[in-house]
C-alpha positions as a printed Julia matrix, in Angstrom:
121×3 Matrix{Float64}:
  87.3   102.44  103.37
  87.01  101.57  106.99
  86.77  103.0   110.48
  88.87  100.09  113.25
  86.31   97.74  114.87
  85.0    98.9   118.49
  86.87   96.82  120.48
  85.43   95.01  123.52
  88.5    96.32  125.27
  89.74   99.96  125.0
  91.09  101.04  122.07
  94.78  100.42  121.23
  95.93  104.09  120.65
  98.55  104.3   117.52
 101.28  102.48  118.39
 103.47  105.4   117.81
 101.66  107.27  120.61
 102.1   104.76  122.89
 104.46  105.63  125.66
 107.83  103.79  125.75
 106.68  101.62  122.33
 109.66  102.15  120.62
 112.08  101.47  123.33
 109.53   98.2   124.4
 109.64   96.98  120.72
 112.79   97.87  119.81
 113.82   94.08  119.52
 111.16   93.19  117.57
 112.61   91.83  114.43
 110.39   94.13  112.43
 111.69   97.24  114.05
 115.24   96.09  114.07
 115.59   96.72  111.01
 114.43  100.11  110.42
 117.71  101.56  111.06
 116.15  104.17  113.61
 114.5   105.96  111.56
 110.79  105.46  113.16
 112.52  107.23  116.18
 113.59  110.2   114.21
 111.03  110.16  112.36
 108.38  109.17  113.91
 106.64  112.51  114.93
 106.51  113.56  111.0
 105.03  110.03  110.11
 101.89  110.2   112.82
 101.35  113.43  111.1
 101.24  112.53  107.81
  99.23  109.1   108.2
  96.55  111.0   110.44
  95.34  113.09  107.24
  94.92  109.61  105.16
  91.53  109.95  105.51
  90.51  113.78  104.55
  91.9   112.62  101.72
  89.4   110.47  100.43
  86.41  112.49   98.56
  83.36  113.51   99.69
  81.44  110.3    98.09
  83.26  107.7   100.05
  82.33  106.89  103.24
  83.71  105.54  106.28
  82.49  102.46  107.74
  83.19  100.92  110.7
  85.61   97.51  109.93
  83.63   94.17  111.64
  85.66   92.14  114.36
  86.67   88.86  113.15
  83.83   85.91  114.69
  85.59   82.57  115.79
  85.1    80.65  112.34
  85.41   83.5   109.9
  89.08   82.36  109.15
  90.62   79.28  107.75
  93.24   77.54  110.89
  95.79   78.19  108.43
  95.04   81.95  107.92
  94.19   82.29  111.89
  97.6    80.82  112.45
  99.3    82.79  110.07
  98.26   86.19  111.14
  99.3    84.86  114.63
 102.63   83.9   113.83
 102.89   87.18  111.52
 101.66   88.96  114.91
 104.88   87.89  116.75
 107.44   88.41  114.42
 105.88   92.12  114.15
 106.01   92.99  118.02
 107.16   91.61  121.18
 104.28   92.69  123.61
 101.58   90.43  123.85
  98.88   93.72  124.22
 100.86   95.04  120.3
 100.49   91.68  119.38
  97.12   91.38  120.14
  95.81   94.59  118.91
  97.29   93.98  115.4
  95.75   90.06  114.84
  92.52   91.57  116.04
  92.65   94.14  113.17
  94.41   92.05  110.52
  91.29   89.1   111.0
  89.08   91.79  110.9
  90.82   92.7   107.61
  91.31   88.99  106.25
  87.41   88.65  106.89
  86.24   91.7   104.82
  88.8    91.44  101.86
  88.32   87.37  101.85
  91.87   87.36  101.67
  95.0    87.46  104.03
  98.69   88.31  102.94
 101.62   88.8   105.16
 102.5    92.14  104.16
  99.22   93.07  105.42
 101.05   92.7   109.15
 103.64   95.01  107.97
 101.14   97.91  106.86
  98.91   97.17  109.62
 102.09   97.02  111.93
């Protein structure tokens, strides 16, 4: 399991703690069609995602996720994960923070696949 990659940057907080996200991204095709129901819900689902990890047992251990080097990915997979990027949100700095951790992602699992975005979104 992993631990986000220290980012040059400061952090992206969870998007759903970001002020004015949902009303910023609320054209974002993604979001669009959820019907509402992050903004009802929204408060109940930062809760229950933020104990993910005391889940795991004792034995596994967190470790922190590499950032993606220039040449880890395929152009195809780089350009994917790009275009998956901006049908997930409309600001460039959401947009940004989630290719960052999907390459990341794509790099350790030697894989990419586009519902990746969608989790990771």
């Amino acid at each position: 399991f992993f631990s986000l990659p220290k980012m040059a940057a400061p952090a992206t907080p969870p998007f759903l703690r970001v002020p004015q996200f949902l009303e910023d991204e609320k054209d974002a095709p993604l979001l669009a069609m959820d019907d509402g129901f992050l903004q009802a819900q929204g408060e109940a689902i930062y809760e229950t995602t933020s104990t993910w990890a005391g889940l795991l047992s004792a034995e596994t251990q967190l470790r922190p996720l590499q950032e993606a080097k220039e040449g880890d990915l395929t152009a195809d997979v780089d350009r994917i994960i790009e275009k998956d990027a901006e049908r997930t949100f409309m600001q460039p700095c959401q947009r940004e923070a989630l290719s960052r951790v999907m390459r990341s992602l794509a790099v350790e699992f030697k894989n990419y696949a586009q519902a990746m975005s969608y989790v990771g979104g």
